[in-house]
DRENDO-1510 file (C-alpha; in Angstrom, 1 decimal, always signed):
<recs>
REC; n; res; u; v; w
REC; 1; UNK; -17.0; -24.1; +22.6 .
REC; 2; UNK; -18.6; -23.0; +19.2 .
REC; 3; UNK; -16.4; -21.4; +16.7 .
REC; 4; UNK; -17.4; -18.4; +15.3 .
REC; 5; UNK; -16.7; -14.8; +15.4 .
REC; 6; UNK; -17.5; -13.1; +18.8 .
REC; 7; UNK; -19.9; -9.7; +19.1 .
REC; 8; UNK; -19.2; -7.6; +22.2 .
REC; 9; UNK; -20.5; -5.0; +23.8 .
REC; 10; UNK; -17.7; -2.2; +25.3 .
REC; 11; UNK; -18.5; +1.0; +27.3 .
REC; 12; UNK; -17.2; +4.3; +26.4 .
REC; 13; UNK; -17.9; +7.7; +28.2 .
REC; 14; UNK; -20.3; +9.9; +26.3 .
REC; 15; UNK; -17.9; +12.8; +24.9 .
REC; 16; UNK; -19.2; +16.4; +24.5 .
REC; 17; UNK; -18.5; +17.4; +21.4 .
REC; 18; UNK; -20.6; +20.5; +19.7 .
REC; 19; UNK; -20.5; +20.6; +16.0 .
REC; 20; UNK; -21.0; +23.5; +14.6 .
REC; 21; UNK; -24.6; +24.1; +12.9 .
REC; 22; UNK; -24.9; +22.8; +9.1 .
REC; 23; UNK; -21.4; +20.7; +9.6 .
REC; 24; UNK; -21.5; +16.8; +9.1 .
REC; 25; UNK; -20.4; +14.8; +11.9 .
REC; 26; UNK; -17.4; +13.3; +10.0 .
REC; 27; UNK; -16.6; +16.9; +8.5 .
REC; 28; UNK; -16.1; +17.7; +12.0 .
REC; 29; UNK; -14.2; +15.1; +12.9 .
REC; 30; UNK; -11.6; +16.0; +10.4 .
REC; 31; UNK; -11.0; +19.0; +11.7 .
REC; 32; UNK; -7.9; +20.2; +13.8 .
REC; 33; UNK; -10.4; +21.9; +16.3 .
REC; 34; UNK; -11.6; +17.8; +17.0 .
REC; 35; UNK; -8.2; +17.4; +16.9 .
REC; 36; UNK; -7.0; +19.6; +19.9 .
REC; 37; UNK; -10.3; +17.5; +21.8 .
REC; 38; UNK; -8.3; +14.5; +21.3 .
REC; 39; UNK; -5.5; +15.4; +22.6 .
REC; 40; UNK; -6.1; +17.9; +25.5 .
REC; 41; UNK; -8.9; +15.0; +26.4 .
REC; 42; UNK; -7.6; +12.0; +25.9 .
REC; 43; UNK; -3.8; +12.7; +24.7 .
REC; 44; UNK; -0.7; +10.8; +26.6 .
REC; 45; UNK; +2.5; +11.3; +25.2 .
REC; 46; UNK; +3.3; +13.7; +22.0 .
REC; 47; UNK; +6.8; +14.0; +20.2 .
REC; 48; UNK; +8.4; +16.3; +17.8 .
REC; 49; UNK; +7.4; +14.2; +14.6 .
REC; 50; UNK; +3.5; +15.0; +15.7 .
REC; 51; UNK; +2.9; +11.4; +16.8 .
REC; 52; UNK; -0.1; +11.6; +18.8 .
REC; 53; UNK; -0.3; +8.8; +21.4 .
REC; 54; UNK; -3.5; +8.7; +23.0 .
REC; 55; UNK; -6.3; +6.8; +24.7 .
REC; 56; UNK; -9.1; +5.6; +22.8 .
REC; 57; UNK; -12.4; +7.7; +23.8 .
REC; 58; UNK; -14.7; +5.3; +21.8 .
REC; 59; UNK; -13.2; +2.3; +22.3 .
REC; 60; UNK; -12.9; -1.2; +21.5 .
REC; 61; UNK; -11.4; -2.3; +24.6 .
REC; 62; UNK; -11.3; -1.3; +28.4 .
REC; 63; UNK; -8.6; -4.0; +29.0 .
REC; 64; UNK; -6.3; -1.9; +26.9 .
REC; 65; UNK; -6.9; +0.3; +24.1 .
REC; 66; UNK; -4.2; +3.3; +22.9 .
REC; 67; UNK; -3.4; +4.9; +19.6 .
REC; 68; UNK; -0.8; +6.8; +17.7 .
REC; 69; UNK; -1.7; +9.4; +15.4 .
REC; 70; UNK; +0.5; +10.8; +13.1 .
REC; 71; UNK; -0.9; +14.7; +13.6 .
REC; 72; UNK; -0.7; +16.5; +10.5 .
REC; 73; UNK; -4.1; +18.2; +11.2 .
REC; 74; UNK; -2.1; +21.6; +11.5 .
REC; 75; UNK; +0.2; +21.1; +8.8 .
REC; 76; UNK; -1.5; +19.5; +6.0 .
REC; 77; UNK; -5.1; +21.6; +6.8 .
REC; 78; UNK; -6.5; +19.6; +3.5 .
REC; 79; UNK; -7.3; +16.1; +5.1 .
REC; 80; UNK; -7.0; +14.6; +1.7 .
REC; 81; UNK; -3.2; +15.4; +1.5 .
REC; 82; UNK; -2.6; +14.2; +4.6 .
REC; 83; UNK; -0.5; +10.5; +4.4 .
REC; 84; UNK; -2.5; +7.8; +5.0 .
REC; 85; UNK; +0.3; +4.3; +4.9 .
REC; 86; UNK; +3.4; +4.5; +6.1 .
REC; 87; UNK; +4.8; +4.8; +2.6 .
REC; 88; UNK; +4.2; +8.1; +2.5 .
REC; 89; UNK; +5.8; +9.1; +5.7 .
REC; 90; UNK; +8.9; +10.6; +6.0 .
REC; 91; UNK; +12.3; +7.7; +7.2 .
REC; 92; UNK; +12.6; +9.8; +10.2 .
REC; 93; UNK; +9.1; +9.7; +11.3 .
REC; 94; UNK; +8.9; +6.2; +10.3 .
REC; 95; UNK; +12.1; +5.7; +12.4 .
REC; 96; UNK; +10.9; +7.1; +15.2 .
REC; 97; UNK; +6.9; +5.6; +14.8 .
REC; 98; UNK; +8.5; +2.2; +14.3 .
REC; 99; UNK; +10.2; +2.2; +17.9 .
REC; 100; UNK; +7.0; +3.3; +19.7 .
REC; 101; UNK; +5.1; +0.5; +18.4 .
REC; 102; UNK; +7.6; -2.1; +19.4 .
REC; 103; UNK; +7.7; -0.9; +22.8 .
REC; 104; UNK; +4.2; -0.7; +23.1 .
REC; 105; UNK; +3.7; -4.3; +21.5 .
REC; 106; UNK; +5.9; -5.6; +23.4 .
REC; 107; UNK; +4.2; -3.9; +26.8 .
REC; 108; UNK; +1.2; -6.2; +25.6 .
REC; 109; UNK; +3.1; -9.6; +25.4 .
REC; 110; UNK; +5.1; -9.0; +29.1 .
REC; 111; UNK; +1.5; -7.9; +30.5 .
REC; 112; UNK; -0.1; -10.3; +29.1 .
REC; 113; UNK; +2.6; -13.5; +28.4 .
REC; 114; UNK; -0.5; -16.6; +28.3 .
REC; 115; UNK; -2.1; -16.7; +24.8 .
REC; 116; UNK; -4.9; -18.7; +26.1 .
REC; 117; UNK; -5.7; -15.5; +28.7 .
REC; 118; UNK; -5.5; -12.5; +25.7 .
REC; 119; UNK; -6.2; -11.5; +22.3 .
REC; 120; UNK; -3.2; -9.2; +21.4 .
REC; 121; UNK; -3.3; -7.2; +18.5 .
REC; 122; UNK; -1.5; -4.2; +16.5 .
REC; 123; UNK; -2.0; -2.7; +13.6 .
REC; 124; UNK; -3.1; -0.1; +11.3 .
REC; 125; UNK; -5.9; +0.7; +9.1 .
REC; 126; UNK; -6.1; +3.6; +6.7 .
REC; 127; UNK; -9.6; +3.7; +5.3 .
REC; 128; UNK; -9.4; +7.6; +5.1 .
REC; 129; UNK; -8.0; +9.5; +1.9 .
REC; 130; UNK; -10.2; +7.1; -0.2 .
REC; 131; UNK; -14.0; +8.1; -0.3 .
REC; 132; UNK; -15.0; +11.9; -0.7 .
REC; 133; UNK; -15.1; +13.4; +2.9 .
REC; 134; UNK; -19.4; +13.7; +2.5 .
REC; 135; UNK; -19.3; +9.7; +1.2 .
REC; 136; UNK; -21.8; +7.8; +4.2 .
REC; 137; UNK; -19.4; +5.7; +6.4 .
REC; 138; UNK; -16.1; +8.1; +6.3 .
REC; 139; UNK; -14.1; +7.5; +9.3 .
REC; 140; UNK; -13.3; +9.7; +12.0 .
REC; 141; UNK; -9.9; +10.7; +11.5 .
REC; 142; UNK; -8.6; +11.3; +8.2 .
REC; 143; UNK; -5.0; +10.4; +9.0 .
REC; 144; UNK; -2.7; +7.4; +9.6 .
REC; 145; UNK; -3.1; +6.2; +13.0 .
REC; 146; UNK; -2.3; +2.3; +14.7 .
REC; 147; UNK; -4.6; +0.5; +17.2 .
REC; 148; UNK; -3.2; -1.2; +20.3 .
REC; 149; UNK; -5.7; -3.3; +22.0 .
REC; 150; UNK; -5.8; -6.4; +24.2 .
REC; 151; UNK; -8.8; -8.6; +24.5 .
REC; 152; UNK; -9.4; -11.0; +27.4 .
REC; 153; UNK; -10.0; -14.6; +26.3 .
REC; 154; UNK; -12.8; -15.2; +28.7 .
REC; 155; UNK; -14.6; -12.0; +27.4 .
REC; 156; UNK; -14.9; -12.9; +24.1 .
REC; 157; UNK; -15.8; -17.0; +25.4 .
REC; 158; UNK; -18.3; -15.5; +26.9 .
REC; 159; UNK; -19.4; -13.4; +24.2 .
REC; 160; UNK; -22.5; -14.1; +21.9 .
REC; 161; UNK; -21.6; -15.6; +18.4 .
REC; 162; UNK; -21.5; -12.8; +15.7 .
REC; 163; UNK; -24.0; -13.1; +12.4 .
REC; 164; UNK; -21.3; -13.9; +9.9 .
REC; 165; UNK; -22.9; -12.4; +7.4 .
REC; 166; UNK; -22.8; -9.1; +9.4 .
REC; 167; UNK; -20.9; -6.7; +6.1 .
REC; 168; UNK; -18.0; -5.7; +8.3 .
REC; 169; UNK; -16.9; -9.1; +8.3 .
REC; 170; UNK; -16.8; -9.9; +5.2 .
REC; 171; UNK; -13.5; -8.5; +3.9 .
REC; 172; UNK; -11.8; -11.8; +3.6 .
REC; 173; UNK; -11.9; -15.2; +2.7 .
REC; 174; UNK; -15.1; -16.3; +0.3 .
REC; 175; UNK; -16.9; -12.8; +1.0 .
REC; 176; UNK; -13.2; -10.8; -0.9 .
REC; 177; UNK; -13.3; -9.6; -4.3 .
REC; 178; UNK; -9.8; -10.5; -4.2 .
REC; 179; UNK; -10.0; -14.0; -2.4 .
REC; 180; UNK; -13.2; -15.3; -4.4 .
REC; 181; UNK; -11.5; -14.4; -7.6 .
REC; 182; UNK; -7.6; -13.9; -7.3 .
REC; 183; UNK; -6.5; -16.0; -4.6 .
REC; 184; UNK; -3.8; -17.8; -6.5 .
REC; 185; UNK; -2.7; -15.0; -8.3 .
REC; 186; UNK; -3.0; -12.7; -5.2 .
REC; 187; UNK; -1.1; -15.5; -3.0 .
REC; 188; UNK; +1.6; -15.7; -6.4 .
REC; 189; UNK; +2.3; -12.1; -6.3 .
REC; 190; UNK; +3.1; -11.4; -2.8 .
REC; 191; UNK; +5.6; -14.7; -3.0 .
REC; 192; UNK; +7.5; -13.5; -6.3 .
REC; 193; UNK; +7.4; -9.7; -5.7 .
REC; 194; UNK; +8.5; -10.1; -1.8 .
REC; 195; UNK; +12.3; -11.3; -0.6 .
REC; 196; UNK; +11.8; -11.9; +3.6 .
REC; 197; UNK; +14.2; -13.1; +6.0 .
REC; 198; UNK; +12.6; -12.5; +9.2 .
REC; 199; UNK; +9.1; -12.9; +8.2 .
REC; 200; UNK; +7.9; -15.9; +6.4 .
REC; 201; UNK; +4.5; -17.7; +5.2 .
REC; 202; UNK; +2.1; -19.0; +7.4 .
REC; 203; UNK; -0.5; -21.2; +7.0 .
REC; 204; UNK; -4.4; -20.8; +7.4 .
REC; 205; UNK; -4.0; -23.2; +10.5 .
REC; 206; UNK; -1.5; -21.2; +12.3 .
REC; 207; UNK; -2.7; -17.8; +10.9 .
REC; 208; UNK; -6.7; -18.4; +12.3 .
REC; 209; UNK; -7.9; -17.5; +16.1 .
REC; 210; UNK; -9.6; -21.2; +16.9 .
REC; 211; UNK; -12.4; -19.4; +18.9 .
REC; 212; UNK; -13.3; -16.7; +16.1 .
REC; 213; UNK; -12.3; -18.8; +13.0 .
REC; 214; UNK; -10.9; -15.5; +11.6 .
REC; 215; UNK; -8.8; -14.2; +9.9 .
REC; 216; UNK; -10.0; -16.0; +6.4 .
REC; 217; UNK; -8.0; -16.8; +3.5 .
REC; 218; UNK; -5.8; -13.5; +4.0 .
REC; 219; UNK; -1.7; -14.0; +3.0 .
REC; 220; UNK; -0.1; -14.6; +6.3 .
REC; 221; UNK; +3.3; -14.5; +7.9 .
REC; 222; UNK; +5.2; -15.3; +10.8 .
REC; 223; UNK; +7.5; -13.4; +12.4 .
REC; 224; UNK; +10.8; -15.6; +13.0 .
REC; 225; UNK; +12.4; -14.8; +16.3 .
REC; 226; UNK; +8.8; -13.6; +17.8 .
REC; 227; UNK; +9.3; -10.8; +20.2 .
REC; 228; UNK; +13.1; -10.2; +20.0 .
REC; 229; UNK; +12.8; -9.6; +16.1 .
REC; 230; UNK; +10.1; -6.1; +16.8 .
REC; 231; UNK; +13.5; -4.8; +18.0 .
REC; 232; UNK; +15.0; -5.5; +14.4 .
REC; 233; UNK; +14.7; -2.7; +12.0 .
REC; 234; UNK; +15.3; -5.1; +9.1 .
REC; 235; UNK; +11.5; -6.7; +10.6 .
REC; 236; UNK; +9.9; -2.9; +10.1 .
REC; 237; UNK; +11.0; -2.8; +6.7 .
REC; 238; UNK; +9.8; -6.3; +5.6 .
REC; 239; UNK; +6.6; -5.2; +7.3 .
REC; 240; UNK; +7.0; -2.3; +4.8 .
REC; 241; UNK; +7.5; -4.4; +2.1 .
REC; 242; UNK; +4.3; -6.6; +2.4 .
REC; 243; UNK; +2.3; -3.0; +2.4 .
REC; 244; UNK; +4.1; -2.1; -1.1 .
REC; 245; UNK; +3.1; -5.6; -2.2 .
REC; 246; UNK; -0.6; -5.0; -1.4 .
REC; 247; UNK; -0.6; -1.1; -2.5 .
REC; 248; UNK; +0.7; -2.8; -5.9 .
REC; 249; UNK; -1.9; -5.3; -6.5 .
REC; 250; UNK; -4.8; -3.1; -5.4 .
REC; 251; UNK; -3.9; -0.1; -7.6 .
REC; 252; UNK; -3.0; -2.0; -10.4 .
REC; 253; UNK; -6.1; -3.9; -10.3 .
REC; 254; UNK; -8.1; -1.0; -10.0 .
REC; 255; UNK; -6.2; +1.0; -13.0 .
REC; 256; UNK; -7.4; -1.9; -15.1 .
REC; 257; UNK; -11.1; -1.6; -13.5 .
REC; 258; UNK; -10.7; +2.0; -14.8 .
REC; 259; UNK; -9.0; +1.7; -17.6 .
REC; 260; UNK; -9.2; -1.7; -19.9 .
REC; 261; UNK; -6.0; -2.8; -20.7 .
REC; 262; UNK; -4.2; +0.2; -19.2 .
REC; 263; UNK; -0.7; +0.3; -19.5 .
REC; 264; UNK; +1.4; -1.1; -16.4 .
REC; 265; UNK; +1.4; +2.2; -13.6 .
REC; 266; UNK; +4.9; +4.0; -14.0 .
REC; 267; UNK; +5.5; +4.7; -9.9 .
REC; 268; UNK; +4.6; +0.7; -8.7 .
REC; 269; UNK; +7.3; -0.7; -6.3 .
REC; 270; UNK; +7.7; -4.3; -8.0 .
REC; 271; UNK; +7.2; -3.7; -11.6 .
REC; 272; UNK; +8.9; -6.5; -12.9 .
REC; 273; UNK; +6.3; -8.9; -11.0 .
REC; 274; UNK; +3.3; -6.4; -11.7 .
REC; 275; UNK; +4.2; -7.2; -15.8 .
REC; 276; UNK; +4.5; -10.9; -15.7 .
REC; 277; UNK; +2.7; -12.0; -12.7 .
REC; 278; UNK; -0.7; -9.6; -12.5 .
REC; 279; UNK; -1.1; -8.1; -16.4 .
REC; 280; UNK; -0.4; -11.2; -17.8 .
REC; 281; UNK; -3.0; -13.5; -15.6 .
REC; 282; UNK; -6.3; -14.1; -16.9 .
REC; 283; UNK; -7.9; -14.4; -13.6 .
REC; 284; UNK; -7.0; -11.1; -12.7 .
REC; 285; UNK; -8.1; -9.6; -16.5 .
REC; 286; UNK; -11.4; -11.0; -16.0 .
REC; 287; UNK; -12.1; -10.2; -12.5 .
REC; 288; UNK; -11.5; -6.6; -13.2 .
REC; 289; UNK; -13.9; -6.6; -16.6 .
REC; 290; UNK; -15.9; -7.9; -14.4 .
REC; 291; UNK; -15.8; -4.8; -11.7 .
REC; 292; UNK; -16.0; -2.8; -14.8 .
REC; 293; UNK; -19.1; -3.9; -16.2 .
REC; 294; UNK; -20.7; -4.2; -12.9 .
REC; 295; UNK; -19.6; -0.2; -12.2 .
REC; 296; UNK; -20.8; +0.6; -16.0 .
REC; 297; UNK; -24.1; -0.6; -15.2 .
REC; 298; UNK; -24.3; +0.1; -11.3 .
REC; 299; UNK; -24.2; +3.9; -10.6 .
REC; 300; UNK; -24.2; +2.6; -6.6 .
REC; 301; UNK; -22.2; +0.0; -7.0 .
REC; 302; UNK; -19.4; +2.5; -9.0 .
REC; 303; UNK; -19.8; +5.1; -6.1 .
REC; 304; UNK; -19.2; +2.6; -3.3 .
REC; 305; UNK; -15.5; +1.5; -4.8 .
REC; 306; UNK; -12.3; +2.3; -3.0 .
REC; 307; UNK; -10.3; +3.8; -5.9 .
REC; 308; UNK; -7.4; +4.6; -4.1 .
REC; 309; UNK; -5.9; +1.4; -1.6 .
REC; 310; UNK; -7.4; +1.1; +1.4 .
REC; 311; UNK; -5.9; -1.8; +4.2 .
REC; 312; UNK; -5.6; -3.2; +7.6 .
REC; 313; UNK; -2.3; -4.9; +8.2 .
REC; 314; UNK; -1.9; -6.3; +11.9 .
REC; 315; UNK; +0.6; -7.8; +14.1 .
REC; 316; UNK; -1.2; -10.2; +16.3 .
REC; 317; UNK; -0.8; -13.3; +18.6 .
REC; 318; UNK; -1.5; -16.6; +17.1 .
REC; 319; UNK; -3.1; -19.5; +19.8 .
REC; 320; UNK; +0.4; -21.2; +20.2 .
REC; 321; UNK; +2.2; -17.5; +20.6 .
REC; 322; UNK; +3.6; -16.8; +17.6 .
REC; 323; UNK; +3.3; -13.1; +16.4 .
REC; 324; UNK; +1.6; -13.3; +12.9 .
REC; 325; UNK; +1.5; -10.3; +10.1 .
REC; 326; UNK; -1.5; -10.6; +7.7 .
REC; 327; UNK; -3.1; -7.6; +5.7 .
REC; 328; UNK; -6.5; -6.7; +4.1 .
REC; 329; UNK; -7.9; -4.8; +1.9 .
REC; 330; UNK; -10.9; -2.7; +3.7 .
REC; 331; UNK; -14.8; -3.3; +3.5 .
REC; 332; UNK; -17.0; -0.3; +4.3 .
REC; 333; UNK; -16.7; +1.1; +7.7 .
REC; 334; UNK; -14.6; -2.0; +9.4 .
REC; 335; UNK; -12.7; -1.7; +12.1 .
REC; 336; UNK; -9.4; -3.9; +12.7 .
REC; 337; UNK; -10.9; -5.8; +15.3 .
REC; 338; UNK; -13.3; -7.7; +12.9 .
REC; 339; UNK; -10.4; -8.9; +10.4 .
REC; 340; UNK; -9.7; -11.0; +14.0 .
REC; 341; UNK; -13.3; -11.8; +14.1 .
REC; 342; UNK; -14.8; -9.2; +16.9 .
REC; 343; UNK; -17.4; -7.1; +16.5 .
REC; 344; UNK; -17.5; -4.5; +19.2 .
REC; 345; UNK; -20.7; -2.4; +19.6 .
REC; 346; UNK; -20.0; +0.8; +22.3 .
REC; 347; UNK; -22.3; +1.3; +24.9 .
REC; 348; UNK; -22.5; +5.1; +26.1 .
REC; 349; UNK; -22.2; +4.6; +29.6 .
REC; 350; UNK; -20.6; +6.3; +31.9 .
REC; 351; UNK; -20.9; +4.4; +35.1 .
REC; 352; UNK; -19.9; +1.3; +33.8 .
REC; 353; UNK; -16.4; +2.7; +31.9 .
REC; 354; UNK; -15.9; +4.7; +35.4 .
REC; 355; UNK; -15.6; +1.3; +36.8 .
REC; 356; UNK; -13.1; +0.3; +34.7 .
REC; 357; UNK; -10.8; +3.4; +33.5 .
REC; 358; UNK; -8.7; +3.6; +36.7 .
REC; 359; UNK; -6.9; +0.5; +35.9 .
REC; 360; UNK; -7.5; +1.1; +32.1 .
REC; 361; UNK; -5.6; +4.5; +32.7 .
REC; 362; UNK; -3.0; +2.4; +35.0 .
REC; 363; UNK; -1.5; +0.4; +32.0 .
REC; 364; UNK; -1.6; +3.6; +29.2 .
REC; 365; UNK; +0.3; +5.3; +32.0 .
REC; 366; UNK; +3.2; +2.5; +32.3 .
REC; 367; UNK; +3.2; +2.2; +28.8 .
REC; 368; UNK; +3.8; +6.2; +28.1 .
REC; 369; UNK; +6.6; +6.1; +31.1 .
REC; 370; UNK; +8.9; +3.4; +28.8 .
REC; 371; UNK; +8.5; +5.8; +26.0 .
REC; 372; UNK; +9.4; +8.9; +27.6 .
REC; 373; UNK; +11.9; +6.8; +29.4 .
REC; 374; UNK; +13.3; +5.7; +25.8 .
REC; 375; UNK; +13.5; +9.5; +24.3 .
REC; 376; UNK; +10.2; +8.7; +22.7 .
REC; 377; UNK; +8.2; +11.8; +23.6 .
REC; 378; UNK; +6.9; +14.4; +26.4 .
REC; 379; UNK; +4.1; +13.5; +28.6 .
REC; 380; UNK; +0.4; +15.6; +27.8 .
REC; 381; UNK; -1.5; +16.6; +31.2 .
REC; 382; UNK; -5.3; +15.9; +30.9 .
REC; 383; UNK; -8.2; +16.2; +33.6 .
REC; 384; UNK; -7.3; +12.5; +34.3 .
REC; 385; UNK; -4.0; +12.1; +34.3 .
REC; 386; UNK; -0.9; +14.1; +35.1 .
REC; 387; UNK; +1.4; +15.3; +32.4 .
REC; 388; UNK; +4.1; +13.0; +34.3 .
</recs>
């Protein structure tokens, strides 16, 4: 079996949506009206912090596909204030956020035990406050929201072999700003700034899918204790930690991008480790001259840069079962399938997702009745399901 990332094809159901006259698609999809689709359409659960859990409408699996939204599209109504990483949510939401995903995740592993029979991811990407809302290639939903998917091994065997040169795979390993320039110092940072006791490095061997080959050269770590430790609230805040880490080395190498030689930021989370191990590495000086010529002299080039941190961080099942935790900084209109190496194209097609949604809708169903079972959240009544 050839190694390689895997490009598949996955049907959705055509949704009617009628945007308004002289209103951009992703303008639209920003707005609480598209909102209120999502969840009188396709919502399954809701709770009093305005976590949204729903079924994917376009999505990247009909094995299993779910998200949780955090809603704020009626109480922040500028999508640009809404939070966008966990750090900026509040300890009770996070609380609250933190034990959906480990029942859902660990839903996925009891469904689905063999890791030669599944692909099991979770994660979250937030590619959203960081391009104006007209840039090309905005995503959807301007708010933090995680993926829940499960990927059947046979589909993606049988898949056809992805170009690797296709751009939404190249946000790691050789094709990184940050791993073709900064991989030491990137790897150097995240061990000196972070103290872990349930999580600790992995290597590229462990951290890599054998039949996609990805991820590439991305920081990895195991999670010690697997399964059991999602149930471990010191876990959730390591996993915390390694964002801060990353939100830290991105802004910081971006401020001196902006700014040459700009002072060290005044609100970073490990400053001591920001000083000596970042602004004093010659590697990471020259990289970002380097960005900063290239923008000075690149007017599409300057427009295209993610100012503001942008990152996928994903729990996932290695080929031996261990649960891994990498992160990555975001390429232009990825989706956190592709830092695994799949490249899902949808297919509007009604028939063939009506062949699979009843047992689709099955496992979302089980999965909302242990939340609601666990205080979690009230069940939402759509055309295809019932409200319990």
């Amino acid at each position: 079996m050839k190694t390689g990332p895997r490009e598949i094809t996955t049907p959705f159901r055509p949704i009617p949506l009628d945007v308004p006259d002289g209103m951009k698609h992703n303008e639209f999809f920003n707005s609480t009206e598209n909102l209120n689709d999502l969840a009188n359409n396709n919502g399954l659960l809701v709770n009093s912090e305005n976590l949204l859990l729903y079924r994917k409408a376009l999505g990247h699996s009909t094995e299993f596909d779910c998200s949780i939204i955090y809603n704020t599209s009626r109480t922040i109504l500028n999508p640009l204030g809404r939070p966008v990483r966990r750090t900026q949510v509040a300890e009770s939401v996070k609380h609250v956020w933190n034990r959906m995903n480990q029942i859902i995740i660990s839903y996925m592993l009891e469904k689905y035990p063999d890791p030669e029979e599944a692909l099991v991811l979770a994660g979250e990407a937030s590619l959203d406050a960081t391009w104006p809302l007209t840039s090309p290639g905005v995503p959807s939903i301007r708010m933090l929201h995680n993926h829940f998917v499960v990927f059947p091994t046979q589909t993606l065997k049988n898949a056809r072999v992805a170009d690797a040169d296709n751009p939404n795979l190249t946000d790691g390993g050789q094709h990184s700003l940050f791993q073709a320039y900064m991989r030491d110092v990137y790897r150097e940072f995240f061990d000196r700034a972070l103290s872990l006791k349930i999580l600790k490095p992995a290597s590229e061997s462990d951290a890599r899918i054998r039949l996609t080959g990805y991820p590439q050269g991305l920081p990895s770590w195991e999670i010690q204790g697997g399964q059991a430790a999602l149930k471990d609230v010191l876990f959730w805040r390591e996993y915390d930690e390694i964002l801060k880490g990353f939100i830290d080395f991105y802004r910081s190498f971006f401020s001196q991008v902006s700014t040459r030689n700009a002072p060290i930021l005044k609100d970073v989370y490990f400053p001591e480790q920001v000083e000596s191990v970042l602004l004093f590495n010659n590697d990471f000086m020259k990289t970002a001259k380097k960005v900063r010529d290239h923008c000075i002299m690149d007017a599409k080039y300057a427009s295209a840069i993610r100012w503001q941190p942008a990152f996928k961080q994903l729990i996932y099942r290695n080929d031996e079962g261990k649960l891994i935790v990498t992160i990555s900084q975001n390429s232009i209109g990825n989706a956190i399938t592709e830092l695994l190496g799949v490249v899902v194209n949808r297919d509007p097609n009604a028939e063939a997702y009506a062949a699979v949604e009843p047992a689709l809708i099955a496992r979302l169903l089980e999965v909302r009745r242990r939340l609601i079972e666990a205080d979690l959240g009230e069940g939402i009544a759509t055309a295809y399901w019932p409200k319990e």
